[in-house]
VEXNUDO-136408 format. One line per 3 residues: number of its first residue (from 0); their letters; for each residue z, y, x of N, C-alpha, C. Coordinates in steps of 0.05 Angstrom, whole numbers, plus 32768, in hexadecimal, padded with zeros to 4 digits. Layout:
N
NUM> A> Z/Y/X/Z/Y/X/Z/Y/X; ...
This chain:
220
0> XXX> 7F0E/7A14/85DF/7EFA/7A19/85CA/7EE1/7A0A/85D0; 7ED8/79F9/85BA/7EBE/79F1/85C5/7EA1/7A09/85C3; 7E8F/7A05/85D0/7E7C/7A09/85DF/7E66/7A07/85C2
3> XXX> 7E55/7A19/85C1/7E38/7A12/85B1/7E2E/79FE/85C1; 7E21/79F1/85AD/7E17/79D9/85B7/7DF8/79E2/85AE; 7DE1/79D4/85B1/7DBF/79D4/85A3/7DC5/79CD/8586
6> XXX> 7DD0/79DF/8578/7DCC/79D0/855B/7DB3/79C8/8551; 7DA3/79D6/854F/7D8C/79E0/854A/7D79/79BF/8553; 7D7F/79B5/856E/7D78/79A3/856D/7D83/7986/8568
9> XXX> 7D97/798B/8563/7DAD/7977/8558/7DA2/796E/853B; 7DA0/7982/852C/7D9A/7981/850C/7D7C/797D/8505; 7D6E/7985/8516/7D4C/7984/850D/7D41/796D/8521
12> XXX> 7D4B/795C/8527/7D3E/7948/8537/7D1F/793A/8531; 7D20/793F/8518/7D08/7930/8513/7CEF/794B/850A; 7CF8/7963/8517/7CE3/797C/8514/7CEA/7992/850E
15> XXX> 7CDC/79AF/8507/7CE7/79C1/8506/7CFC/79C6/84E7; 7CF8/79AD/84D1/7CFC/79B0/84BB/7D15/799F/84B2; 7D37/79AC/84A7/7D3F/7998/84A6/7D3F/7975/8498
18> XXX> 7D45/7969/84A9/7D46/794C/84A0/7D45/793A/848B; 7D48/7923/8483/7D4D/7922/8460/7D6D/7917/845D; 7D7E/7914/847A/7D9A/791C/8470/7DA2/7931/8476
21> XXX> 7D9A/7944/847E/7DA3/795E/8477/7D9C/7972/8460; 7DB6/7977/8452/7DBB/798B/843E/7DC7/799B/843A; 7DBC/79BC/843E/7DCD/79CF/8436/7DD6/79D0/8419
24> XXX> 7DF4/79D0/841C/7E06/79CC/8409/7E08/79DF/83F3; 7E07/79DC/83D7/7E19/79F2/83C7/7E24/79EC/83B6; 7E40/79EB/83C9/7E5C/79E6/83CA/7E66/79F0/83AE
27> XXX> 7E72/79E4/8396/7E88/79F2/8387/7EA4/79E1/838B; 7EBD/79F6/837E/7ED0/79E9/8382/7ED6/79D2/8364; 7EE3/79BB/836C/7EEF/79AB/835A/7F02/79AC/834A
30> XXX> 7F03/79BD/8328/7F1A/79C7/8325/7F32/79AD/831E; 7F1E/7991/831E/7F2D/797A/8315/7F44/7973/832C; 7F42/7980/833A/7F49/7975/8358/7F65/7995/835E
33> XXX> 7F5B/79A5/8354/7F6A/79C4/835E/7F8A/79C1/835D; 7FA0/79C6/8370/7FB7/79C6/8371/7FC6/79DD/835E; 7FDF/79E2/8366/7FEF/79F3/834B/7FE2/7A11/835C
36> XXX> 7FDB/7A21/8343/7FD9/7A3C/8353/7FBE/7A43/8352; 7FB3/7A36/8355/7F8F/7A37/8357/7F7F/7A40/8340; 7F6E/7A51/833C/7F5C/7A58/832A/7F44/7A56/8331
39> XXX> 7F32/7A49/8320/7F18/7A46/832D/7F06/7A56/8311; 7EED/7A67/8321/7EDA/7A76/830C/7EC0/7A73/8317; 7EB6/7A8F/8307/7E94/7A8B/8310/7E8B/7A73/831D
42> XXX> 7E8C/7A5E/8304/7E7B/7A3F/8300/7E81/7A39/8319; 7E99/7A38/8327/7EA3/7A2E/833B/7EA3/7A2F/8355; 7E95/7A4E/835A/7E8C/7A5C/8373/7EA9/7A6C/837F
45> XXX> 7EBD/7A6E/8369/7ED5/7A84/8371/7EF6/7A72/8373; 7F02/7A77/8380/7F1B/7A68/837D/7F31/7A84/838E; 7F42/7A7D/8374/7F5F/7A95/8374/7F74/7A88/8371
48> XXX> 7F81/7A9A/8383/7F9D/7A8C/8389/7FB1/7A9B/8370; 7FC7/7A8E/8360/7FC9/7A9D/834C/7FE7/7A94/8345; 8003/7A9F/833E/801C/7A91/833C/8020/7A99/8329
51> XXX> 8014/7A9A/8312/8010/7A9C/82F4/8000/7A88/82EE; 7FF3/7A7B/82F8/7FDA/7A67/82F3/7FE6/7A50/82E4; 7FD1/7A4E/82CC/7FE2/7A36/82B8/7FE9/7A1A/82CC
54> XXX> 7FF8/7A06/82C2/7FFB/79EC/82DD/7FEA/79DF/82D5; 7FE4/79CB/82DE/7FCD/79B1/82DE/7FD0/799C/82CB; 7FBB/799C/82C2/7FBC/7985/82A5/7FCA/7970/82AA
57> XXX> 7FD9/795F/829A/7FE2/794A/82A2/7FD1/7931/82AE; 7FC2/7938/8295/7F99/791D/829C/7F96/791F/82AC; 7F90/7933/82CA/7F85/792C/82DD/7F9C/792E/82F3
60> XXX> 7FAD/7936/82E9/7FC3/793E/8306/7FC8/791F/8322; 7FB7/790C/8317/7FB8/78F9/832A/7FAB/78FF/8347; 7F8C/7918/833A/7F79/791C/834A/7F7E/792E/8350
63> XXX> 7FA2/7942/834F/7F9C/795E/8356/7FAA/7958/8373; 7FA9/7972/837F/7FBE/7978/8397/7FD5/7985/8388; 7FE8/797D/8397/8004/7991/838F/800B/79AE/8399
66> XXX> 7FF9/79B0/83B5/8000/79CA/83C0/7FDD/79D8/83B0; 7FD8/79F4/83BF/7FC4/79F9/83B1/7FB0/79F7/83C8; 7FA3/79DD/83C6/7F8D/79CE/83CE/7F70/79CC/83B9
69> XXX> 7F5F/79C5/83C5/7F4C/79BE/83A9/7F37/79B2/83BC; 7F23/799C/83B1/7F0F/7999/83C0/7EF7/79A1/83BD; 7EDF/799D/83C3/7EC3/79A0/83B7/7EBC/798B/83A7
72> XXX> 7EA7/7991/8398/7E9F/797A/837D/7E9E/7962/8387; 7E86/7970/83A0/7E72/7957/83A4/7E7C/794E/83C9; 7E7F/7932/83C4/7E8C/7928/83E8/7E74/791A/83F2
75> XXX> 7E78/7916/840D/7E5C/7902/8420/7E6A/78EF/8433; 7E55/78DE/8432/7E60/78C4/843E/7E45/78C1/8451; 7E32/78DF/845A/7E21/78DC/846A/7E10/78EF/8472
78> XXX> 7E08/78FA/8481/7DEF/7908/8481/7DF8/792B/848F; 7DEF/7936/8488/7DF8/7954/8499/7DFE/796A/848A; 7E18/797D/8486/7E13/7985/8467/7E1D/79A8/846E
81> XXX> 7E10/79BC/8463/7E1F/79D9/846C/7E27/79E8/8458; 7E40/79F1/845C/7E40/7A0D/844A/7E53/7A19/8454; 7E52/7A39/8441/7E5A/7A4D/8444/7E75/7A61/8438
84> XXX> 7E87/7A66/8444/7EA4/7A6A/8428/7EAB/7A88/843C; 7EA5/7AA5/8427/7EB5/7ABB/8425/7ED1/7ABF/842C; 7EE0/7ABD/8441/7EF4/7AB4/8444/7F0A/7AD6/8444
87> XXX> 7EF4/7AEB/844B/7F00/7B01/8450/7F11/7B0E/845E; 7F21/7B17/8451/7F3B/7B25/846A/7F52/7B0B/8462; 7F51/7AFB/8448/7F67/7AF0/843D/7F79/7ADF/845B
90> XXX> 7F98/7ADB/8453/7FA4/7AD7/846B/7FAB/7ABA/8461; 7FAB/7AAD/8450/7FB9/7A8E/8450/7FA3/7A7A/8446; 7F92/7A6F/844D/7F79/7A64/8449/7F70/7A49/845F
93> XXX> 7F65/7A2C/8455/7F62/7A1F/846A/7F40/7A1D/8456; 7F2C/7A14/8468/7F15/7A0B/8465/7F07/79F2/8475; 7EFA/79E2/8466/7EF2/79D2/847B/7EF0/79B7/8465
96> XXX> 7EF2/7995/846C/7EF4/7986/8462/7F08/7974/845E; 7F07/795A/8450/7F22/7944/844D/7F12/792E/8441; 7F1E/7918/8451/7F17/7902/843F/7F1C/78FD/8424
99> XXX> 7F0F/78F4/840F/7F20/78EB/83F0/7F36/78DB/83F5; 7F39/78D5/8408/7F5B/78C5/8404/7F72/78CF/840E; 7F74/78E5/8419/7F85/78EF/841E/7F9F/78FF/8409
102> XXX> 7FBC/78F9/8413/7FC7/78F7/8403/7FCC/7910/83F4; 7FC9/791A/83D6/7FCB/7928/83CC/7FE4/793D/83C5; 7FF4/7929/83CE/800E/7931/83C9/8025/7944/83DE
105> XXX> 8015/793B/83FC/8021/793E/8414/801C/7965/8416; 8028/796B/8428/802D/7983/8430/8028/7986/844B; 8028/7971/8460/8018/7977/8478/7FFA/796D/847B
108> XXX> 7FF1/797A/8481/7FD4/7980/8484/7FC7/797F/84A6; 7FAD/796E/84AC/7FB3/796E/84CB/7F9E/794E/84C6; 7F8C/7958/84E0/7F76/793F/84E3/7F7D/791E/84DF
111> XXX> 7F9A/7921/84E7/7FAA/7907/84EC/7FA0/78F2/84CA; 7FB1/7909/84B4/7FAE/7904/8497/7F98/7908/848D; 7F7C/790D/8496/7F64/7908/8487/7F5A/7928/8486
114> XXX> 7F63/7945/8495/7F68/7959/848F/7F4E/796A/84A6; 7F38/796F/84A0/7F28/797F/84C7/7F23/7999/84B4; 7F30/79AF/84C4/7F2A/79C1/84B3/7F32/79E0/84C5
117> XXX> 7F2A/79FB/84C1/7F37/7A14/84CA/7F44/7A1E/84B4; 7F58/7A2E/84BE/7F72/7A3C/84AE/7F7B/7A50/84BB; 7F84/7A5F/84AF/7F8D/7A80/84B3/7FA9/7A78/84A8
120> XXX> 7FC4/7A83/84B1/7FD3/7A8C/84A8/7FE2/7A9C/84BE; 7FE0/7AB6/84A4/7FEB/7AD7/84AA/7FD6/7AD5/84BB; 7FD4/7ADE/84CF/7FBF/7AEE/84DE/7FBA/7AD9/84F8
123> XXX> 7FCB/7ABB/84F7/7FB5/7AB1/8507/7FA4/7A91/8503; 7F8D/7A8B/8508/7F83/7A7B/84FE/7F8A/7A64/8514; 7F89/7A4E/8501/7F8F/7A2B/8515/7F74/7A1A/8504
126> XXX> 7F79/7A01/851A/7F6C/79EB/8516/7F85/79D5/851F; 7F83/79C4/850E/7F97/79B0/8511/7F8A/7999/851A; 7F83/7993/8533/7F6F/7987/8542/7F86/7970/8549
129> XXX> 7F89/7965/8566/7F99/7952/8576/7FB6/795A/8569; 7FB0/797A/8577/7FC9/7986/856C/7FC5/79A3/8565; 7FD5/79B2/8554/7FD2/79DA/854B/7FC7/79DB/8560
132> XXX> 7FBA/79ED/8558/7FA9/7A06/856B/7FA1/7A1B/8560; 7FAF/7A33/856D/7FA7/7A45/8562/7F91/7A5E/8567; 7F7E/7A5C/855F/7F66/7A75/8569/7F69/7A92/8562
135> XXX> 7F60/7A9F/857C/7F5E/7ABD/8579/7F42/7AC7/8572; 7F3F/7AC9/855E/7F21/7AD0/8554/7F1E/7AEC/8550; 7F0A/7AF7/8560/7F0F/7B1E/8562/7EED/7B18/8563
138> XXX> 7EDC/7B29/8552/7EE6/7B30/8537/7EF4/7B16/851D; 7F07/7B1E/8509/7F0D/7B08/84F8/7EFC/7B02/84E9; 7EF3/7AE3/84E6/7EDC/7AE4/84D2/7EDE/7AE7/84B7
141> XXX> 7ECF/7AF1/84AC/7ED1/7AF6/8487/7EC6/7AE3/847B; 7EAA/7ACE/8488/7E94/7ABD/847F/7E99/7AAF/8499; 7E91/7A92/848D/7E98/7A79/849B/7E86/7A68/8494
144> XXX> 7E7E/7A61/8499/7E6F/7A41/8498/7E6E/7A2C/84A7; 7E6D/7A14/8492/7E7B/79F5/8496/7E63/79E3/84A1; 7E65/79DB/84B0/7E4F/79C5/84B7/7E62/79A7/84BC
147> XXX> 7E51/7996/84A7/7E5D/797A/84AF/7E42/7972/84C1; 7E49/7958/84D0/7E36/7947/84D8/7E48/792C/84DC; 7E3F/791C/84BF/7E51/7907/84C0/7E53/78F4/84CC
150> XXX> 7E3A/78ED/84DC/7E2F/78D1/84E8/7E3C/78DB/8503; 7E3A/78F5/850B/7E48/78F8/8529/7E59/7903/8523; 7E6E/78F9/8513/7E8A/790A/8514/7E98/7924/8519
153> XXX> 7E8C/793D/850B/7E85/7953/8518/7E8F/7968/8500; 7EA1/7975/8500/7E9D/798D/84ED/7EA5/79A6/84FA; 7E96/79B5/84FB/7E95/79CF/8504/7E95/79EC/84EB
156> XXX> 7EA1/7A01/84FF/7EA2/7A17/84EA/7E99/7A2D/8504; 7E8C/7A40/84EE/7E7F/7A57/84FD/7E88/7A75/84F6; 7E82/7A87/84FC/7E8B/7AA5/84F6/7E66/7AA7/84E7
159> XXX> 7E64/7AAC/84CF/7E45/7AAC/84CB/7E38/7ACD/84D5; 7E49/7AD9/84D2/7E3D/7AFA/84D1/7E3E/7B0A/84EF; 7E4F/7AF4/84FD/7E51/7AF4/8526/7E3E/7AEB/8532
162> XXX> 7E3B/7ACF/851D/7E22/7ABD/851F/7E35/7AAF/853C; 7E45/7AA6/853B/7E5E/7A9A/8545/7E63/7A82/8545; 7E69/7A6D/8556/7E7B/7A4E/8555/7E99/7A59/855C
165> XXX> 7EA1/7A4A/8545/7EBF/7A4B/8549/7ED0/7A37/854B; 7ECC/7A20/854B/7ED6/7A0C/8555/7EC8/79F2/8548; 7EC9/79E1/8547/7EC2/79C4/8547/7ECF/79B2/8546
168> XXX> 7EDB/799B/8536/7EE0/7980/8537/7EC8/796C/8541; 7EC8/7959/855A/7EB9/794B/8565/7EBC/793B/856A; 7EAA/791C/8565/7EA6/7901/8565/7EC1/78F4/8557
171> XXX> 7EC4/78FA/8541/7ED6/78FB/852D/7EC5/78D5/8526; 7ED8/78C4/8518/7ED3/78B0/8505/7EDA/78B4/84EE; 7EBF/78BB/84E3/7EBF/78BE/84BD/7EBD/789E/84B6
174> XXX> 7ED6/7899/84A0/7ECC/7876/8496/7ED0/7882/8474; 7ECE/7896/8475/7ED0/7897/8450/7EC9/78B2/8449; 7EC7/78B5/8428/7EBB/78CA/8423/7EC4/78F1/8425
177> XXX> 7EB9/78FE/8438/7EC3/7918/843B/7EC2/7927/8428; 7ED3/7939/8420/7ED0/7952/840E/7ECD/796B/8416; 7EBF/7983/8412/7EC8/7997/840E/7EE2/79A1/8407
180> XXX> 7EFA/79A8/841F/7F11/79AC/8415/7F16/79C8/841F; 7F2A/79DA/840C/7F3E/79EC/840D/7F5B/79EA/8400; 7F61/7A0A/8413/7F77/7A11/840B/7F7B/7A25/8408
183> XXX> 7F8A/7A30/83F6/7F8F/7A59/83EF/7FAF/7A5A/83DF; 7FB7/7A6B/83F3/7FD0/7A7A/83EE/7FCE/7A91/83F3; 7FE3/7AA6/83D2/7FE4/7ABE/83DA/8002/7AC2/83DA
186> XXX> 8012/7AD7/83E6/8026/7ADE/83D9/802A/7AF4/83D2; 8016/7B0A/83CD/801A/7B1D/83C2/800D/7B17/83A0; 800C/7B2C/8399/8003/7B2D/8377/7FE8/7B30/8378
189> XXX> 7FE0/7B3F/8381/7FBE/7B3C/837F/7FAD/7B2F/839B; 7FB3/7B1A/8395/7FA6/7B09/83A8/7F7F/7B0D/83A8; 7F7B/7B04/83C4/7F55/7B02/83BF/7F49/7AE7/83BE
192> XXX> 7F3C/7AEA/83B0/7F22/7AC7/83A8/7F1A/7AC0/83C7; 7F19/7A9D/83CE/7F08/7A94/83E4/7EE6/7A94/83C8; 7ECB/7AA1/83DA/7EB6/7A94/83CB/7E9F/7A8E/83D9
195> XXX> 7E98/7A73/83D3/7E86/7A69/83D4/7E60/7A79/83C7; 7E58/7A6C/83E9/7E37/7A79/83DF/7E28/7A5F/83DD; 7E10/7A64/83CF/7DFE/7A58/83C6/7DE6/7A5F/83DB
198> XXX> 7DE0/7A4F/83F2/7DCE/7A4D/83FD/7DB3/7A48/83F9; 7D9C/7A4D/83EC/7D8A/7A47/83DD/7D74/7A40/83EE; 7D78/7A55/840A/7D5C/7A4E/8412/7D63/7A44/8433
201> XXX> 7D57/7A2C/8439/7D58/7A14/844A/7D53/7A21/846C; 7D39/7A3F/846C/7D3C/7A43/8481/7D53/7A5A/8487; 7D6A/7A62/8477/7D7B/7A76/8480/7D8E/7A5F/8496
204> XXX> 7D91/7A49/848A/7D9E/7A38/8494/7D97/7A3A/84BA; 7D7C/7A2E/84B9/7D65/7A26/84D4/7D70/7A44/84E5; 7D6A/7A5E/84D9/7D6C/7A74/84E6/7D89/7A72/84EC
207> XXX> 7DA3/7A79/84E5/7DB6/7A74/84E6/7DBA/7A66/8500; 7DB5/7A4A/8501/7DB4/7A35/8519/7DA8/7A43/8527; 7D90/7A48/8531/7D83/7A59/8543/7D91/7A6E/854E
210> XXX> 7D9F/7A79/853B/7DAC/7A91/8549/7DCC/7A8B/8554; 7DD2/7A7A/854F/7DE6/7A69/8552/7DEB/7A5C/8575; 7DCE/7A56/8577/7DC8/7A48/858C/7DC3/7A5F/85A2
213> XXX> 7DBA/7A83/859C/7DB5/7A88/85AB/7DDB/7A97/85B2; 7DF0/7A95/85AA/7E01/7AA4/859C/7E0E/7AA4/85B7; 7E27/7AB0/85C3/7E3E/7AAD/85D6/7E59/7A9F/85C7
216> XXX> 7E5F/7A8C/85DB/7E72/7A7B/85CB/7E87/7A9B/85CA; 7EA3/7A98/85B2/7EAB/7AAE/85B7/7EC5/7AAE/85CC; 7ECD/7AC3/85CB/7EEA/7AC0/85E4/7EFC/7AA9/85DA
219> X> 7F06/7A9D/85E6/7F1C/7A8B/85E7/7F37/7AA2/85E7
C-alpha cells in the first residue's frame, strides 16, 4: 500500500492558495457515452444501474460502452483535478479514470488498456495496477475521492470521511486525454445510485489535504 505522501505541498507549491492548474472538479456523468443498463438523473449527478433500462440510441452508440461503463463530460490533458463519488455499501462499482481512446467495446479493464481506477466486487475491492490487487479496507468506504495529477502521473483515491489514502497510481505516462470513468452493476432489483458531489468551496478541498497529510496510512 502506498504511504501518504505531503499532498498539501505537492498541490500548493506556489502558496497557501490552490494553483491556476488546479481544479476542484464538478464531475457529471456523460449520458452520450453511458453503456446498456445505465440511467443517468438529477442533471447528471446520479447514475443507476437498471435491466429494464431502455438500450442506447443508435446516433451515438459509436461513443457508448457496451458493458455498463460511462465517462465524465469533461476530460484533461493537464493540470490537477478532484472529486468526489457516494459510493456506499454498493458491491459492483469501479471509480477512477480512462483515456478517450480506450476501447469501448472490450470487457477487460486494467492500466495496461488505458484503465487506473478502484473497484469493489462483492465485498472486495482491487486496483488493477502491474497486476490485481486486492485491498482490505476496514472501515469500507461509502465516499471516495479522486485526485488526478496529470503532469506527474498520479491518480489517487481516498476514504473522505476516514480522511484516508487508499491507494495511488504513480509516475504513470499520460500522452492523451483522461476521463472521469465508471462502472455500476447490480444484480438484484433494487439496485443503489453511484452520486456525485458538487464541491463549491475551494478551501474544503485545502482542509481535506491537511487532514490527509496529518492521517495514518491505513492497515495493509
Amino acid at each position: 500500500m502506498v504511504g501518504l505522501e505531503r499532498l498539501e505541498d505537492s498541490i500548493c507549491e506556489q502558496g497557501p492558495s490552490p494553483s491556476p492548474s488546479f481544479f476542484v472538479e464538478s464531475v457529471t456523468f456523460d449520458e452520450s457515452t453511458a453503456g446498456a443498463g445505465l440511467v443517468i438523473t438529477d442533471s447528471g449527478k446520479r447514475l443507476k444501474y437498471s435491466k429494464t433500462a431502455r438500450p442506447p440510441t443508435p446516433s451515438s452508440k459509436s461513443q457508448r460502452f457496451c458493458l455498463p461503463m460511462v465517462f465524465g463530460t469533461n476530460g484533461f490533458i493537464s493540470g490537477r483535478h478532484y472529486w468526489e463519488v457516494e459510493v456506499g455499501l454498493r458491491n459492483d462499482w469501479d471509480i477512477g479514470v480512462a483515456l478517450e481512446t480506450v476501447d469501448r467495446s472490450q470487457s477487460t479493464v486494467n492500466k495496461d488498456r488505458g484503465f487506473y481506477f478502484l473497484g469493489k466486487s462483492g465485498f472486495d475491492y482491487e486496483v488493477r495496477d502491474t497486476a490485481c490487487e486486492v485491498l482490505h479496507l476496514s472501515p469500507r468506504p461509502r465516499h471516495v475521492g479522486v485526485y488526478l495529477d496529470y503532469e506527474a502521473g498520479r491518480v489517487s483515491f481516498f476514504d473522505v470521511t476516514q480522511k484516508l489514502h487508499i491507494y495511488s497510481f504513480l509516475q504513470e505516462h499520460f500522452t492523451g486525454k483522461l476521463f472521469p470513468y465508471f462502472y455500476l452493476y447490480s444484480g438484484t432489483k433494487r439496485s443503489e445510485p453511484l452520486l456525485l458531489f458538487s464541491i463549491l468551496d475551494p478551501e474544503h478541498y485545502l482542509r481535506l489535504i491537511r487532514s490527509l497529510d496529518q492521517a495514518k496510512k491505513p492497515a495493509e
